[in-house]
C-alpha positions in Angstrom: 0.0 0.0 0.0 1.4 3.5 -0.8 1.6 6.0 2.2 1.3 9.5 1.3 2.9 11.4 4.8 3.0 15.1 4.9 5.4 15.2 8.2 6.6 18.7 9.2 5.8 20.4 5.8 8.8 23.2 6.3 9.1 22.9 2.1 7.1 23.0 -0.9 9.2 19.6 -2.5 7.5 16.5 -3.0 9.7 13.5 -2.5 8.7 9.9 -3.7 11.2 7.5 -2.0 12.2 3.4 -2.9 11.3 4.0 -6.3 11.8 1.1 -9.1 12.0 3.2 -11.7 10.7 3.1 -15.6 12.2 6.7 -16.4 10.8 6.7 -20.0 14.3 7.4 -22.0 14.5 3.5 -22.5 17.4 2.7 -20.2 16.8 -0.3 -18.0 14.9 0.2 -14.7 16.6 1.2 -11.7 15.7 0.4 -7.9 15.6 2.2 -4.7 15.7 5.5 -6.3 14.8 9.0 -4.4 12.9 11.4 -7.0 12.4 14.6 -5.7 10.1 17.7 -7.0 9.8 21.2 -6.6 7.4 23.0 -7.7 5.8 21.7 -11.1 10.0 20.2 -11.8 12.3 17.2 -10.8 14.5 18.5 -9.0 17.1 15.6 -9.1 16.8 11.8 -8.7 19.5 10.0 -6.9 19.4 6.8 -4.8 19.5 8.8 -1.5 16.8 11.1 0.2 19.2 13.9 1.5 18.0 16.9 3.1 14.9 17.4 1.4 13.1 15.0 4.0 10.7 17.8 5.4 8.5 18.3 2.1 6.1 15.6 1.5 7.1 11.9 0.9 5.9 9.3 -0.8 7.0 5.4 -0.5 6.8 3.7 -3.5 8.6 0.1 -2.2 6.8 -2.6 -4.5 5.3 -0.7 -6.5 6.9 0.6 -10.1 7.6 4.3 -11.0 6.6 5.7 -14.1 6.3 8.9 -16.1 2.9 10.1 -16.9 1.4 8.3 -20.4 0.6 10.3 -22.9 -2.3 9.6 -25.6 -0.4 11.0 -29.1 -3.8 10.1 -30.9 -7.5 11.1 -29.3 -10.9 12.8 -30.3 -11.8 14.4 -26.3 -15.1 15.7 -27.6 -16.5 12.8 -30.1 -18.6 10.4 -28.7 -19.2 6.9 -30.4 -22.8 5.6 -28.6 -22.6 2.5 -31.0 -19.9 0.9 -33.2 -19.5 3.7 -36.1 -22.5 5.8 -34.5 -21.3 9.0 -33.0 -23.8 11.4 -30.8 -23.7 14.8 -33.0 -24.6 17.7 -31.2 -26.9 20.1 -33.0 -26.0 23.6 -31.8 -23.7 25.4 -29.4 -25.6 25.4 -26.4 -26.3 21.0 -26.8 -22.5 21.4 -27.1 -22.2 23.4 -24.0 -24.5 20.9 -21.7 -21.9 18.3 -22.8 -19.1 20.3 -21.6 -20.3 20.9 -18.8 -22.3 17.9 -17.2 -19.5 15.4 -19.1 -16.1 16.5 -19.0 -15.5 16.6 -15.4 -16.3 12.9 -15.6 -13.9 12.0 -18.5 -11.1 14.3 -17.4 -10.7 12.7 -13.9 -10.9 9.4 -16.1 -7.6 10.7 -17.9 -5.8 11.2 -14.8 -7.3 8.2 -12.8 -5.9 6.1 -15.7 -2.4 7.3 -15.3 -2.8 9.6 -18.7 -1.4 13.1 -17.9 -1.0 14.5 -21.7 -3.8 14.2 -24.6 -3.2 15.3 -27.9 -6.3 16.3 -29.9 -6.1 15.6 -33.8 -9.6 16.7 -34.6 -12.5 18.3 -32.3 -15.2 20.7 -32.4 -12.7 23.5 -32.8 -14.1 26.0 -30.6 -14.9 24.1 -27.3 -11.6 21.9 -27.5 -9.7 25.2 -27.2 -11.8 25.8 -24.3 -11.6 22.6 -23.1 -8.0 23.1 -23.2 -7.8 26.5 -21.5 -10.0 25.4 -18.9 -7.3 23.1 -17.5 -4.3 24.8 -18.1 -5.9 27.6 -16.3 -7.0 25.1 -13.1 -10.7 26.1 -13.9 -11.4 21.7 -14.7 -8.6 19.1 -13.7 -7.7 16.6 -16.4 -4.4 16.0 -18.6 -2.8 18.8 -20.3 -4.1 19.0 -24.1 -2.8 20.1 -27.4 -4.8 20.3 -29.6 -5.3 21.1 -33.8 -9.4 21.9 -33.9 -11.0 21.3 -37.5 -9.5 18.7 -39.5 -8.7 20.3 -43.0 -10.1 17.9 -45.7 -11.7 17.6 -49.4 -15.3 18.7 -49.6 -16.9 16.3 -48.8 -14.1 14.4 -47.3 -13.4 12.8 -43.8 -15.0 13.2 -41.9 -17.6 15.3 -43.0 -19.4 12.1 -44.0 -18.0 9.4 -41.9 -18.4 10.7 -38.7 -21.1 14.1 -39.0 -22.7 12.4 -41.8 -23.4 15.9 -43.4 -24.8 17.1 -40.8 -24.8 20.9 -40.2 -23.2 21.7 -37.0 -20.7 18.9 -37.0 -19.7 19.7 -40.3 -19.4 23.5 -39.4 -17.2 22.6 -36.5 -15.8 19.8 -37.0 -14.0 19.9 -40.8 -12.7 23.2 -43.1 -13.2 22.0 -46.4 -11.1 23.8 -48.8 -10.4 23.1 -52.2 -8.6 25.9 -53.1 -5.2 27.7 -52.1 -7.5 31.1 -50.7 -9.9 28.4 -48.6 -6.7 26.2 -47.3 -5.0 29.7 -46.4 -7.7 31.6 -44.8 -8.5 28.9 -42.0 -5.2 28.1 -41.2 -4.5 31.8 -40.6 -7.9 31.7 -38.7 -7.1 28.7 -36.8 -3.5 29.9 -35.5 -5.3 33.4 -34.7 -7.2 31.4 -32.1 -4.3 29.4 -30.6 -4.1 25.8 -31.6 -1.3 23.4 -30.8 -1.1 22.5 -34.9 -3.1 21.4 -37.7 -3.8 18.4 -39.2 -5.1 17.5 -42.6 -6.4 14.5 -44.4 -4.8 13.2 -47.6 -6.5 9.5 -48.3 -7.4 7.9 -51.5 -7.6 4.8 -50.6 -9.8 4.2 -47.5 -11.5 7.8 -46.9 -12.3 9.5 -50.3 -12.2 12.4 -51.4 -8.6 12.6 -51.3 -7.6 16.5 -51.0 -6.1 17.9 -54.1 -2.8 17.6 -54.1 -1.2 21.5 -54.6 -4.1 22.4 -51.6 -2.3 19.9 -49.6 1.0 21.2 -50.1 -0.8 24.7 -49.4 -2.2 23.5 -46.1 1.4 22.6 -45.1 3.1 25.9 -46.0 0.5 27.8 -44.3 1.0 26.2 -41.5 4.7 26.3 -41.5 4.4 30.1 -42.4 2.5 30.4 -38.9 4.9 28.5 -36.8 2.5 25.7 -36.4 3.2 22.3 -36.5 1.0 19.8 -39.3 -0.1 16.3 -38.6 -1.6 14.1 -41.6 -4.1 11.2 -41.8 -3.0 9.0 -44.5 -3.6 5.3 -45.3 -1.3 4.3 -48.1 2.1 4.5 -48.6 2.0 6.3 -52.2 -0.3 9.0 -50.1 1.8 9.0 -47.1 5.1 9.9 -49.5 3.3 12.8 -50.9 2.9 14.1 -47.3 6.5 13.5 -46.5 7.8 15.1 -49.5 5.5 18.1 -48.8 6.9 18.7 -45.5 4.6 17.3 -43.3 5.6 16.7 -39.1 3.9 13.7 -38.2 1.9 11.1 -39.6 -1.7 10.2 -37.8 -1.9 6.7 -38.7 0.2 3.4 -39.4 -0.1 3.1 -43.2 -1.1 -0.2 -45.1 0.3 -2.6 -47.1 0.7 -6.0 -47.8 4.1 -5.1 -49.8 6.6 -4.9 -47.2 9.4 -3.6 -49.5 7.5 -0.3 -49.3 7.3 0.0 -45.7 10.8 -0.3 -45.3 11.4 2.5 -48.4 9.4 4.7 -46.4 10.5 3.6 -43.0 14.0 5.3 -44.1 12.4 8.5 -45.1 10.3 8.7 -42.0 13.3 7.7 -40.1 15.7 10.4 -41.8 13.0 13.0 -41.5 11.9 12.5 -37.9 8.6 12.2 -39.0 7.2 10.3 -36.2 4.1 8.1 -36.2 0.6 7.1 -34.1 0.3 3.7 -33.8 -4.0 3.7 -33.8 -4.4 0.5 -34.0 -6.9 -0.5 -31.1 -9.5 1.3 -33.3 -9.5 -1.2 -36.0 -9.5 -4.0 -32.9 -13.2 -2.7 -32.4 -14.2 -2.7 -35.9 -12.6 -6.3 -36.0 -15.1 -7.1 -32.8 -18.0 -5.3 -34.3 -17.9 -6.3 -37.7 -20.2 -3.4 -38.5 -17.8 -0.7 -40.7 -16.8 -4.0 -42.6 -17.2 -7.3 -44.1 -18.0 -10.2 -41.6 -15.0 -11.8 -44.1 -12.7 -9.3 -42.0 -11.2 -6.7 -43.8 -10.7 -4.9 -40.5 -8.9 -8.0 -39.8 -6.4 -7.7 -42.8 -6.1 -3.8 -42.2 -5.4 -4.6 -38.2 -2.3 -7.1 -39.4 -1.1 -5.0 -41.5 -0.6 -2.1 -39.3 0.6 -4.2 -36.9 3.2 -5.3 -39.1 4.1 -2.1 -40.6 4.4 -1.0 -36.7 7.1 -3.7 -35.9 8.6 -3.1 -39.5 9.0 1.0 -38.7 10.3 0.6 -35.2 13.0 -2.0 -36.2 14.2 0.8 -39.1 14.1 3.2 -36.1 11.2 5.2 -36.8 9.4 6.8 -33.6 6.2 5.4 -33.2 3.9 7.6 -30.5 1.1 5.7 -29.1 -2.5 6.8 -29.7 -5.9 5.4 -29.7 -8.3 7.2 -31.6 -10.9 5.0 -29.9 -13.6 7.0 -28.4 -15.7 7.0 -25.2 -18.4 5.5 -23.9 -17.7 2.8 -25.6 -14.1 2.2 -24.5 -12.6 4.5 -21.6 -9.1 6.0 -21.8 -7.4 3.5 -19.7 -9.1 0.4 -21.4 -8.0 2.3 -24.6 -4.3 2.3 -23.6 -4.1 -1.1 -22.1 -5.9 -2.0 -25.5 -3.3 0.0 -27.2 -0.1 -1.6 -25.8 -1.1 -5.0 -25.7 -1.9 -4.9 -29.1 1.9 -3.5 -29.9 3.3 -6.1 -28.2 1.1 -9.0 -29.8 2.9 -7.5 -33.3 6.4 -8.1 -31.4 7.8 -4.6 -30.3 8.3 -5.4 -26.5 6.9 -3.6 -23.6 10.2 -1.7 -23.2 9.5 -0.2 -26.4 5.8 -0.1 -26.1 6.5 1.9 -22.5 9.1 4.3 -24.6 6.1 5.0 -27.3 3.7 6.2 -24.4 6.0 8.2 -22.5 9.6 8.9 -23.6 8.6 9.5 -27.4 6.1 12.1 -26.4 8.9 14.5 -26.5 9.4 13.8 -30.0 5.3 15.0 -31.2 6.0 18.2 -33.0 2.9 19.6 -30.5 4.0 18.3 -27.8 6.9 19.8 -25.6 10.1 18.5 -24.8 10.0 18.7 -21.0 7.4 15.8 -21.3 7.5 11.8 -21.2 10.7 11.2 -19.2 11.9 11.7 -15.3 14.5 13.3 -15.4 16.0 16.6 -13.7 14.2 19.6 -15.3 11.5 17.8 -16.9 8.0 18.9 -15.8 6.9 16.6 -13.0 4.1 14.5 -14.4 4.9 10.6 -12.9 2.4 7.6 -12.1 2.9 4.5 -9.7 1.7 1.3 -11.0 1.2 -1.6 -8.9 3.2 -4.9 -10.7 6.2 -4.9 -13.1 5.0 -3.8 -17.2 8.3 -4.8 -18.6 7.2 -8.3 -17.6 3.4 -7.6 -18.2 2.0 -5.0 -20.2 -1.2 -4.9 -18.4 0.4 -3.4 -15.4 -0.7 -0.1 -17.3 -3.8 -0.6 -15.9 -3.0 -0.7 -11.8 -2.6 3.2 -11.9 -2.4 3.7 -8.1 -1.0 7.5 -7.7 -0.7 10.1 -10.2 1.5 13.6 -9.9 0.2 15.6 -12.6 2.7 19.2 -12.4 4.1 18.8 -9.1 1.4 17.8 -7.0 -0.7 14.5 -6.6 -4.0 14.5 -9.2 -5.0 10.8 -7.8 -4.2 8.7 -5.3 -6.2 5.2 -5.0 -5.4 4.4 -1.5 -7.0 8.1 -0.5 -10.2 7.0 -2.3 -10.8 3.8 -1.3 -10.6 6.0 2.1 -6.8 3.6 3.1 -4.8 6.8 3.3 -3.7 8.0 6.7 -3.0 11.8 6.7 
């Protein structure tokens, strides 16, 4: 049991004592280490306690040390009720009830679930900024966010149909269809104006038609560039994912797909030359595989599941950085579900939970939206750590025994304290 003891609180630090620690960096773990925080920092880790004893402590023997996770691949604001049915809000103020008698709820599931950073890749564009605000600000508590807002696509395009299904005010919010350089300009420019963390576009042929035109593309990504903004890009195939690399894009959404493994290794060296990392996604098609609603009961999801999974091993082997993301979306499956589903599934396509731990915390710092004082325990690094109850190197569904969370310096969620087992 972990004891949280607040004994003559003289300093501000926060101290978590006989640590095994997974520091995210992919070095091998490391017992009986001291890791002690000031403020929202680490301070230094060391195997000894030293004089900061009189800030608050925390014991951590048995028990395995951890940065925070971070999700590199979510939707906060969509809402699947069925396979492939999403809830679409109608106007702002049905958007505004959500908000406000949902979030809280699915915030605190973030953080409960060990998952201090989200990155948004496509919400209503309005109230994700808010969304996001709201917690940097204190005003909700839940993961830190980044997020891109409207998804820029083809009229008509993804999603558009696939998820709003033409309706108004999911279309409105949701994509910016532009089919021209003017269009693609204008609400990029409008988009950095209001303060998003990138911008991500959608260039498939193959699996999401229409596929954007090609020179609007390539204007998307300037733009974008001109405004000091990061660009992430959906993609399915590798022909369509090598016209996004040569136009400059940062990161890829998606695993791509083919049965051809001679192209995933031509583009693997690209990706890997580039640093053009990559969401691995693939617990998504896991649920279309269980539905068997989006697709044939003959399995296509099946085939499109294997081969992500083996163009996952293949890019990771060529040293590409894979980011793991989930792109499933509540109620259906919860955040921490969604990881553990996530992982498990990387290391059923034979990267191990070493690397699998590495893609959901170390190679955070390598997202272009997402900071480099994130994923890893180390001094200086913003203090954002979880303790897990068993060993993940050995078993991957440790992930799921969150017991304590620091979140910025100070502890977000402590199981013990709720299960009312914590002595003050």
């Amino acid at each position: 049991m972990l004891c949280l003891l607040c004994p003559l609180a003289l300093a501000d630090d926060l101290v978590v004592t006989n640590a095994r620690l997974i520091d995210g960096t992919g070095k091998e773990p490391v017992d009986g280490v001291s890791i002690v925080v000031q403020g929202n920092r680490i301070q230094s880790i060391s195997g000894e306690l030293g004089a900061t004893q009189l800030g608050r402590v925390i014991d951590a023997s048995g028990k395995t040390v951890m940065p925070g996770l971070v999700d590199a691949h979510t939707h906060v604001l969509l809402e699947e009720r069925e396979s492939g049915v999403f809830w679409l809000p109608a106007s702002d103020e049905q958007m505004d009830r959500f908000m406000r008698e949902s979030m809280p709820h699915k915030m605190r599931s973030y953080l409960e679930s060990g998952i201090t950073s989200i990155v948004s890749v496509g919400d209503y564009w309005r109230h994700v900024i808010d969304l996001r605000d709201s917690v940097r600000e204190g005003r909700i508590s839940g993961p830190r966010i980044f997020v891109t807002g409207k998804l820029f696509t083809a009229p008509g395009g993804h999603p558009v149909t696939t998820v709003c299904g033409g309706e108004g005010w999911c279309r409105s919010n949701l994509a910016a269809e532009v089919d021209d350089e003017q269009s693609a300009r204008h609400w990029v420019r409008r988009l950095a104006a209001r303060g998003v963390d990138g911008i991500k576009l959608v260039y498939d042929a193959d699996w999401l038609p229409p596929r954007m035109d090609k020179h609007v593309m390539k204007t998307v990504i300037d733009e974008a560039h001109n405004n000091q903004l990061p660009i992430l890009a959906h993609s399915s195939s590798v022909a369509d994912t090598m016209d996004l690399v040569s136009a400059g894009v940062d990161a890829l959404a998606h695993l791509m797909e083919s049965q051809d493994e001679s192209e995933i290794r031509r583009i693997a060296g690209e990706l890997a030359t580039r640093n053009i990392p990559v969401a691995t996604t693939l617990s998504i098609f896991r649920q279309y595989v269980e539905a068997d609603t989006e697709f044939s009961a003959d399995s296509d999801a099946r085939k499109m599941l294997q081969w992500r999974m083996n163009a996952a091993r293949m890019l990771a082997n060529e040293g590409v950085t894979l980011n793991l993301g989930t792109d499933t979306l509540t109620p259906l499956t919860e955040p921490g579900e969604s990881i553990l589903s996530e992982a498990s599934i990387l290391v059923g396509a034979g990267l191990s939970p070493a690397y699998v731990i590495q893609a959901v915390t170390g190679h955070a710092a390598q997202h272009p939206m997402v900071p480099d004082d994130i994923g890893t325990i180390e001094a200086g690094k913003l203090a954002d750590i979880i303790i897990v109850d068993g060993d993940p190197l050995k078993n991957i569904g440790a992930l799921s025994n969150v017991e304590l969370v620091i979140k910025d310096g100070k502890v977000v969620f402590d199981r013990w304290s709720a299960l009312g087992s914590y002595d003050d």
